[in-house]
C-alpha positions as CSV (number, residue, x, y, z in Angstrom):
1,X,119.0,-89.9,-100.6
2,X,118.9,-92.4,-97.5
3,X,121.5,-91.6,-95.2
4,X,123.5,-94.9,-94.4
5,X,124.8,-94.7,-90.1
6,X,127.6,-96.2,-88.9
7,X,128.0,-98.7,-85.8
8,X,128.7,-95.7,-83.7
9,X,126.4,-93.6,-85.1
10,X,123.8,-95.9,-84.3
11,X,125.1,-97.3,-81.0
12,X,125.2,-93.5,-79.6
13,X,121.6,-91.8,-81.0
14,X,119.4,-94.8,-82.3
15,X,119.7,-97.9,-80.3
16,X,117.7,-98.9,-76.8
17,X,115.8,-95.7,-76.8
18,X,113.2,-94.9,-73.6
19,X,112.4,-91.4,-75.2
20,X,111.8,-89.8,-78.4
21,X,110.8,-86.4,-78.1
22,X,109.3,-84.4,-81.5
23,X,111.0,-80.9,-81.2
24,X,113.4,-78.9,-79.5
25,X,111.5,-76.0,-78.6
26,X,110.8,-75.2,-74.8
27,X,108.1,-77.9,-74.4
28,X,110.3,-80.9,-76.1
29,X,113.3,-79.5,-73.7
30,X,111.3,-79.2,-70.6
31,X,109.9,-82.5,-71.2
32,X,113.4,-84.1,-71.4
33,X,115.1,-82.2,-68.6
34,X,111.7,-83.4,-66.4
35,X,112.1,-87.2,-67.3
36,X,116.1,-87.3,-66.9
37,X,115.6,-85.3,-63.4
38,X,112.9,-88.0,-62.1
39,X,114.7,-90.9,-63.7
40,X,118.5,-90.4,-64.9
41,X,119.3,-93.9,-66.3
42,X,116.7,-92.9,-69.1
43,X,117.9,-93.3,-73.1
44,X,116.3,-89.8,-74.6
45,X,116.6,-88.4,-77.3
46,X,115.1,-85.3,-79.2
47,X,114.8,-84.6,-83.1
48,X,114.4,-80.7,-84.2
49,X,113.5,-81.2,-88.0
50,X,115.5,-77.8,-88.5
51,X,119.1,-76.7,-87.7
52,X,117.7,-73.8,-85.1
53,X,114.2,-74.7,-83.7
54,X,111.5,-73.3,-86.1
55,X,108.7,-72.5,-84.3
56,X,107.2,-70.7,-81.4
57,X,110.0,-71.0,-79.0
58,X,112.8,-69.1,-80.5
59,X,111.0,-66.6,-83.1
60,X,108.6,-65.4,-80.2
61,X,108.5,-61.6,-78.8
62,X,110.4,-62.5,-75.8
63,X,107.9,-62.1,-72.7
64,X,107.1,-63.5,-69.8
65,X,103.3,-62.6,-69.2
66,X,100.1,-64.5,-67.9
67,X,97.5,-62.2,-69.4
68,X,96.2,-58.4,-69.9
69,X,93.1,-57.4,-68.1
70,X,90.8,-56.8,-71.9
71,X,92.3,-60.5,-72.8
72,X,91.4,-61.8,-69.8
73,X,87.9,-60.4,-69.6
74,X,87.8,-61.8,-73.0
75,X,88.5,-64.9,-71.9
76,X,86.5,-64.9,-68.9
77,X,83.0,-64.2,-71.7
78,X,83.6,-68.1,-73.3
79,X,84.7,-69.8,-70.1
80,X,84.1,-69.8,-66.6
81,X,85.7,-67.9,-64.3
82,X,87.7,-71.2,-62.7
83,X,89.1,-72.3,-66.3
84,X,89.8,-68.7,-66.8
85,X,92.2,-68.4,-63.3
86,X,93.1,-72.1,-63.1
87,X,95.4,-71.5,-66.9
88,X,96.6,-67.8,-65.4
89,X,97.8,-69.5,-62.0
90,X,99.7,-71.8,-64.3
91,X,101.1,-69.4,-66.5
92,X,102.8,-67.3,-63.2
93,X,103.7,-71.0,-61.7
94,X,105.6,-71.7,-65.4
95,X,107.6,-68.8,-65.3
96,X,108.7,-69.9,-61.5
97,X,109.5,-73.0,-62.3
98,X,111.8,-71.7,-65.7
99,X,113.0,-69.4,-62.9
100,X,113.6,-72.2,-60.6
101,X,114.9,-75.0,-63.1
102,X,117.3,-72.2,-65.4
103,X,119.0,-71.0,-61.6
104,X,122.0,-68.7,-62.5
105,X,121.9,-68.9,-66.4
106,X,121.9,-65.1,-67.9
107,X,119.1,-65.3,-70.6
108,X,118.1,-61.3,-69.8
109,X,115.2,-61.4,-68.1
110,X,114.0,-58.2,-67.0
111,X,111.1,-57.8,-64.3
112,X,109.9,-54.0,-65.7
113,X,106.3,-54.5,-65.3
114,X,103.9,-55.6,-67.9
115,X,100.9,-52.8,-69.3
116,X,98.3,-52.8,-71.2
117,X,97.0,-49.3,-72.7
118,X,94.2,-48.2,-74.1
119,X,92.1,-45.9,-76.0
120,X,89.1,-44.0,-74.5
121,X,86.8,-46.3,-76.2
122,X,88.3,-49.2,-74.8
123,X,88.2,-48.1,-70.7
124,X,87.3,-50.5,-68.4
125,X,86.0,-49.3,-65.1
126,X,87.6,-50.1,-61.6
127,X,85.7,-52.6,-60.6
128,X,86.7,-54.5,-63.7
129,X,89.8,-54.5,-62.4
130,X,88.6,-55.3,-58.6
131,X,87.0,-58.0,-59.8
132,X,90.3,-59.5,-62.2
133,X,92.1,-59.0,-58.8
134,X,90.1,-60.6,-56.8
135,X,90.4,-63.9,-59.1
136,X,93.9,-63.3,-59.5
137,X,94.6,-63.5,-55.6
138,X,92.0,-66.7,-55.3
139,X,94.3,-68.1,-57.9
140,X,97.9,-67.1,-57.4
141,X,97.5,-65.2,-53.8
142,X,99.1,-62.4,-55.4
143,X,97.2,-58.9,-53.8
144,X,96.0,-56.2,-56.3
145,X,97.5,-57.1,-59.3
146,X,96.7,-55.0,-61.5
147,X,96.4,-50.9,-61.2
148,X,95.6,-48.5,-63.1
149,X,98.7,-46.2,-63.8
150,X,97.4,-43.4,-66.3
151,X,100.8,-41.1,-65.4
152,X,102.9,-43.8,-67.0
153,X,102.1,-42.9,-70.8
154,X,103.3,-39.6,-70.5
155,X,106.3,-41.1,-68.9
156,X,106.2,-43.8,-72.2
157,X,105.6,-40.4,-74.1
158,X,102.7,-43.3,-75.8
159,X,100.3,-41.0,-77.8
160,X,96.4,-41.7,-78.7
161,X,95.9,-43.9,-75.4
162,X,93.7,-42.8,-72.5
163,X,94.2,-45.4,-70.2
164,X,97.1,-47.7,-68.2
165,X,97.1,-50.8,-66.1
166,X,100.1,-52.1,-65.0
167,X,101.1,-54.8,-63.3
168,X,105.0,-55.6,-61.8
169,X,104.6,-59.1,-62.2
170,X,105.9,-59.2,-65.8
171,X,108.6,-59.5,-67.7
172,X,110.8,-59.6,-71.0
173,X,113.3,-61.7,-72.0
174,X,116.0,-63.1,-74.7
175,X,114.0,-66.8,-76.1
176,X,117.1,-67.8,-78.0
177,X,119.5,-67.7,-74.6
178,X,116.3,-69.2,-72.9
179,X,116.4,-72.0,-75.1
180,X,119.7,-72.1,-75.1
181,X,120.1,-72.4,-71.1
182,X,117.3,-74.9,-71.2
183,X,119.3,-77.0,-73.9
184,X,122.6,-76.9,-71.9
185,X,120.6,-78.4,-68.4
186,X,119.2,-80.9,-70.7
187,X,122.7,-82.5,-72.7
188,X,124.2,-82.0,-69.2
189,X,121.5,-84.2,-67.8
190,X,122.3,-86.8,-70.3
191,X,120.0,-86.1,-73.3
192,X,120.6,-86.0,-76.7
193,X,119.8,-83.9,-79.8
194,X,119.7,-84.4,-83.3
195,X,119.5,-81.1,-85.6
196,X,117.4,-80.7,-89.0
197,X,115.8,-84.6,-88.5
198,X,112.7,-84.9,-89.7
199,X,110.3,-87.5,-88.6
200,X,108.9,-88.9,-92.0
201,X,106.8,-91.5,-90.1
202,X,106.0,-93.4,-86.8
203,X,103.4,-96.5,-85.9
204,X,102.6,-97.4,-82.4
205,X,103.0,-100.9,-83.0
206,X,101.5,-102.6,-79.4
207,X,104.9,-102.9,-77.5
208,X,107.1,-99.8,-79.1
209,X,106.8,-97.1,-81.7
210,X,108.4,-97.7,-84.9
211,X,110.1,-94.1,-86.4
212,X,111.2,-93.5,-90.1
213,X,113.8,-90.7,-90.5
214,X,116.3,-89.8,-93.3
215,X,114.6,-91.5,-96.2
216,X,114.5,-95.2,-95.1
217,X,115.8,-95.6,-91.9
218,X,114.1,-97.2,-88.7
219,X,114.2,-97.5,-85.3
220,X,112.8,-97.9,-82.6
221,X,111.8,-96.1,-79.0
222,X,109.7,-97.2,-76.2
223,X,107.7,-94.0,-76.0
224,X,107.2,-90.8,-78.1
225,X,106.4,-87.1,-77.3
226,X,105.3,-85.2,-79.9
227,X,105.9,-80.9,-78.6
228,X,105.7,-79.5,-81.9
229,X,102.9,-76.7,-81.2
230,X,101.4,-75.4,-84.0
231,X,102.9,-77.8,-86.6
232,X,101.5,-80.6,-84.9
233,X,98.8,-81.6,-87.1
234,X,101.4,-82.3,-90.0
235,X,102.3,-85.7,-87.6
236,X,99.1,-85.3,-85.5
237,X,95.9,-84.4,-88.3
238,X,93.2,-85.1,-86.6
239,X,94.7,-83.1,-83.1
240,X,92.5,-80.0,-82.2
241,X,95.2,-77.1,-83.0
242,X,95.7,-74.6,-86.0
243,X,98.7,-72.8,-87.0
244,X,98.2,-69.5,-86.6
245,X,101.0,-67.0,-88.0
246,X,102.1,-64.1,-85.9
247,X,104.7,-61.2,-87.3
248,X,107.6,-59.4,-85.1
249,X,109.1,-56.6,-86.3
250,X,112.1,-54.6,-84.6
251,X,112.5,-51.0,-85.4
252,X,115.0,-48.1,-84.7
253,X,114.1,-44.8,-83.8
254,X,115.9,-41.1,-84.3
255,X,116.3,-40.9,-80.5
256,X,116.1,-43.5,-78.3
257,X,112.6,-44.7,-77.1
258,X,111.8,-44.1,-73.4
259,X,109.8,-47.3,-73.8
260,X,110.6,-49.7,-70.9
261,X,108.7,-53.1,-70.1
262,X,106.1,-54.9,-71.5
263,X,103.3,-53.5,-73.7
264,X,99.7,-55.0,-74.4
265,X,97.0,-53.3,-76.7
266,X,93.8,-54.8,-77.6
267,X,93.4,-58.1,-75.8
268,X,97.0,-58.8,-76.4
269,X,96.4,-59.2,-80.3
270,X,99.1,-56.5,-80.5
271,X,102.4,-56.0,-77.8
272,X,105.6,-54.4,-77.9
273,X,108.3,-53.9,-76.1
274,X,112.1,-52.1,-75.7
275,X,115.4,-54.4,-77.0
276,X,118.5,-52.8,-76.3
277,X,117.5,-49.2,-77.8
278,X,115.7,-50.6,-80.3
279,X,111.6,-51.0,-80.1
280,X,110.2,-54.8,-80.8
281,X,106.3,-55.1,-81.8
282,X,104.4,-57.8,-82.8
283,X,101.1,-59.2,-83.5
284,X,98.0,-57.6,-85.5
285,X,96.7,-60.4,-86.7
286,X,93.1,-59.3,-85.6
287,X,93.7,-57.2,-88.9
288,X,93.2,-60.0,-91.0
289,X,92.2,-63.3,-89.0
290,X,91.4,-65.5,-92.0
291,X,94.6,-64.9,-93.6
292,X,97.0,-66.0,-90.8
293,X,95.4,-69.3,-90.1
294,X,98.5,-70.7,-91.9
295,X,101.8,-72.3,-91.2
296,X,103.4,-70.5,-94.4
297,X,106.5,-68.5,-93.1
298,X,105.7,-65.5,-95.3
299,X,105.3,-61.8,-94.3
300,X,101.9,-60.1,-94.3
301,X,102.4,-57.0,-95.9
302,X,99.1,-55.7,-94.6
303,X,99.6,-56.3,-91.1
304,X,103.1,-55.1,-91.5
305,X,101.8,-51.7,-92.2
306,X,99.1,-51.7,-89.5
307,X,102.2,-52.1,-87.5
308,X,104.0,-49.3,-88.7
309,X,101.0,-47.1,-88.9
310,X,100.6,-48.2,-84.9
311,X,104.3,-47.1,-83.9
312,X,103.8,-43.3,-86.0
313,X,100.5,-43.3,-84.5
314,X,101.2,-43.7,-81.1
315,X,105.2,-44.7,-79.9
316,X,107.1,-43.0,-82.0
317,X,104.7,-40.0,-83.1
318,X,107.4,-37.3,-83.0
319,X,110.3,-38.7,-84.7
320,X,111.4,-41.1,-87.7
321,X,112.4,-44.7,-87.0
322,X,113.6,-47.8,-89.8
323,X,112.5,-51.3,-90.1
324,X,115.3,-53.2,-89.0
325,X,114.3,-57.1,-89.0
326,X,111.0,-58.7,-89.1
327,X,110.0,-62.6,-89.2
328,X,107.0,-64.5,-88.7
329,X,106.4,-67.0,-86.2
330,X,103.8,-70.1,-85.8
331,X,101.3,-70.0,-83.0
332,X,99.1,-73.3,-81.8
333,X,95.7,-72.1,-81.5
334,X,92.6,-74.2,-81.0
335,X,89.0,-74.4,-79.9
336,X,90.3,-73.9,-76.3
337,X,93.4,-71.9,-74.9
338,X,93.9,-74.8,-72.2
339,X,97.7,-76.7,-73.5
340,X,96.7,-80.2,-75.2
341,X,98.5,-83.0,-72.6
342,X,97.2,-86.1,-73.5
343,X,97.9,-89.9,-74.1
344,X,97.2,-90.3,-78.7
345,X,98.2,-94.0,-78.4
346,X,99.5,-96.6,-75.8
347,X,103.4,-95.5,-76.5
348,X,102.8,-92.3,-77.9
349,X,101.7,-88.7,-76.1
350,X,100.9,-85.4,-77.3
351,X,101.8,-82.1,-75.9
352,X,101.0,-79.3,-77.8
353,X,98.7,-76.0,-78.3
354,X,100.5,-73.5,-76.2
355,X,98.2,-71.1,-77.6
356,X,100.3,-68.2,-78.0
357,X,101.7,-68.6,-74.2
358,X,104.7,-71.4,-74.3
359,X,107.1,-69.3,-72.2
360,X,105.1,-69.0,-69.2
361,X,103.3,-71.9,-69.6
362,X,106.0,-74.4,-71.3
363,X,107.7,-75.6,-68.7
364,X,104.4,-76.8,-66.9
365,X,104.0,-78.3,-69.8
366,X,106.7,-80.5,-70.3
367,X,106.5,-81.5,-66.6
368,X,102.9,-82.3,-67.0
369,X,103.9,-84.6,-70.2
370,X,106.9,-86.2,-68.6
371,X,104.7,-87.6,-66.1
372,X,102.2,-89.2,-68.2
373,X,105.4,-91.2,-69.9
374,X,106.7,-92.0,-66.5
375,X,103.7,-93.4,-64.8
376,X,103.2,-95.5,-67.8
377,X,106.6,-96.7,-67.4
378,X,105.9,-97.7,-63.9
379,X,102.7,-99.3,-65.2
380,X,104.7,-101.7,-67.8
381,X,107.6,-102.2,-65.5
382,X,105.1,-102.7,-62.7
C-alpha cells in the first residue's frame, strides 16, 4: 500500500537532500558522522530497511581483532606480503579511530588479549611467528606482537589444544551499544534516520539520483552510499561480494567458565569468547562452505552441532552447559578481503565487503567513502 507523507513529513526527511546513505550498520553510520564532521551544513539522511539493523553490525560476535597468526599466514599464501599488512594496519587504525571518534561512550570494550589455539597438528614454528612480527611492526610499529603463551590453556582449563599465541592488542565488545553510541554522535551531528525503509529502486539520472521507497514514492538526493555489506548485490548485482552466513551461539555452563578474552581456532573460521558468565562461540562454517554461501537467515543444524561438539570437546569438557540463544548473521565475502570503496555511477558510491571484519575496519571505511562524496562535491561546486 503506498504510504501517502505529509508536508512536514516530507519537508523534514525527503526534501533538498546532499546524502542518502543505504544502511545503518557501522559503515552507513561512520560514513554519515565523517561527512557531517567535514561539512555540517550537509542534508543526510540514512534508510535501515529493518527496525534494528539486520546485518553484520549488530548480530556479529562482538570483537575487536585484526587477524590470528594461521589466518594471516593464510592470507599471506594468495597475496603478497604488502596487501597482507597494508589491510592489518588498517584494521588496528579502525579500532583507534572507533576509539577516538566514540570518546567516553560505555559500549564494554574489554582489552583481554586476543588467542589463537591450536592442536598439535596445527603448530606453527617460531619463526612463523618472527616472521608475522616482523610485518606487523613494518606495518603498525607495534614490537613482538604475537607470543606464544602455551601456560594460558591450562589457565583457560581449554582441552585437546597444544599450542597458544596471544596477543594484548585485542579486544571484545557489546556491537549493539557500539552501534548505538555511533548512532547517538551521528543524530547529534545532525543526521537523520528512517527505520524499516526499503529502497525499492534508484537511477543515477546525470545531475541527481532518483530513489523509490514505500510503494510509489520518489525523491530525490544529490549523492547515494550504498553500506549494506553482504546484501549488497540485491541493489548492487553485478558488485564482487557474496553473502556468506555465519552462526553465534551463547551457552551457559554448570560453573562458570574461566574463559577470559578473545579466542581464534582454525584461521579464525571458528572464535569464542566469555559474555558476562556465559560463553559466546561462533563460526564453523568451514564445516560446510557451499551451504552458507547464502543470505537466508536460517540455522545450520549441522554446524550447530560441530559447535557443540567443539565446546564438550575442548571448553567445557568437565561439566554440562545449555544452549541459551543462537542467530545467524550475514558476512560480505568476495574474491578479495580488501573493503570495496568505489565510485558505481557519477552520483552514486559503493562501500561494502567488510569481509567478516566491519568492527575494526568500518570506521575506515566510512571515512574512506565520505571522502569520495565530498571531493566530488567540491568538483560540482568547484
Amino acid at each position: 500500500m503506498q504510504r501517502i507523507q505529509s508536508y512536514w513529513e516530507e519537508k523534514y526527511y525527503f526534501r533538498d537532500l546532499d546524502v542518502v546513505i543505504i544502511g545503518a550498520g557501522i559503515v552507513g553510520l561512520s560514513t554519515g558522522i565523517s561527512l557531517l564532521e567535514k561539512n555540517p551544513g550537509l542534508r543526510i539522511l540514512i534508510l535501515e530497511r529493518s527496525p534494528i539493523p539486520y546485518g553484520a553490525s549488530t548480530r556479529n560476535a562482538g570483537f575487536a581483532c585484526f587477524g590470528s597468526p594461521t589466518e594471516l599466514l593464510s592470507e599471506l599464501e594468495e597475496s603478497s606480503s604488502d596487501e597482507v599488512f597494508e589491510l592489518f594496519a588498517r584494521r588496528y587504525a579502525g579500532i583507534q579511530s572507533l576509539l577516538s571518534r566514540t570518546g567516553n561512550r560505555h559500549f564494554g570494550y574489554e582489552k583481554l588479549g586476543g588467542h589463537e589455539v591450536l592442536t598439535s597438528d596445527q603448530e606453527i614454528s617460531q619463526s612463523q611467528i618472527e616472521r608475522l612480527n616482523y610485518y606487523i611492526n613494518g606495518a603498525t610499529g607495534i614490537s613482538h606482537y604475537f607470543n606464544q603463551r602455551n601456560d594460558l590453556l591450562a589457565s583457560f582449563d581449554l582441552k585437546g589444544f597444544t599450542q597458544c599465541i596471544y596477543t594484548l592488542h585485542e579486544a571484545c565488545l557489546d556491537p549493539m551499544l557500539m552501534l548505538q553510541a555511533l548512532q547517538q554522535i551521528y543524530q547529534q551531528h545532525g543526521g537523520r534516520i528512517l527505520y524499516g525503509v526499503n529502497l525499492e529502486d534508484w537511477e543515477d539520472q546525470g545531475s541527481f539520483v532518483r530513489l523509490k521507497i514505500f510503494g510509489d514514492y520518489h525523491f530525490n538526493t544529490s549523492d547515494l552510499v550504498i553500506a549494506t555489506n553482504g546484501f549488497a548485490p540485491e541493489i548492487l548485482p553485478d558488485i564482487d561480494v557474496r553473502a556468506a552466513r555465519n552462526q553465534v551461539l551463547v551457552l551457559r555452563p554448570q560453573k562458570a567458565t574461566p574463559v577470559r578474552g578473545c579466542f581464534h581456532y582454525h584461521k579464525g573460521y571458528v572464535y569464542f569468547r566469555h559474555l558476562d558468565e556465559l560463553l559466546l562461540i561462533g563460526g564453523g562454517r568451514h564445516t560446510d562452505l557451499d551451504n552458507e554461501f547464502t543470505s537466508e537467515m536460517n540455522i545450520n543444524l549441522q554446524i550447530q552441532q560441530y559447535l557443540l561438539d567443539f565446546v564438550a570437546h575442548h571448553i567445557f569438557h568437565d561439566q554440562t552447559f545449555e544452549l541459551v540463544s543462537q542467530w545467524p548473521g550475514i558476512l560480505g565475502l568476495g574474491s578479495k578481503r580488501k573493503p570495496i570503496i568505489q565510485k558505481i555511477s557519477e552520483h552514486v558510491v559503493a562501500a561494502v565487503r567488510l569481509s567478516g571484519i566491519g568492527i575494526a575496519i568500518g570506521t575506515l571505511v566510512g571515512n574512506e567513502a565520505s571522502e569520495l562524496i565530498l571531493n566530488h562535491h567540491q568538483k560540482k561546486n568547484g
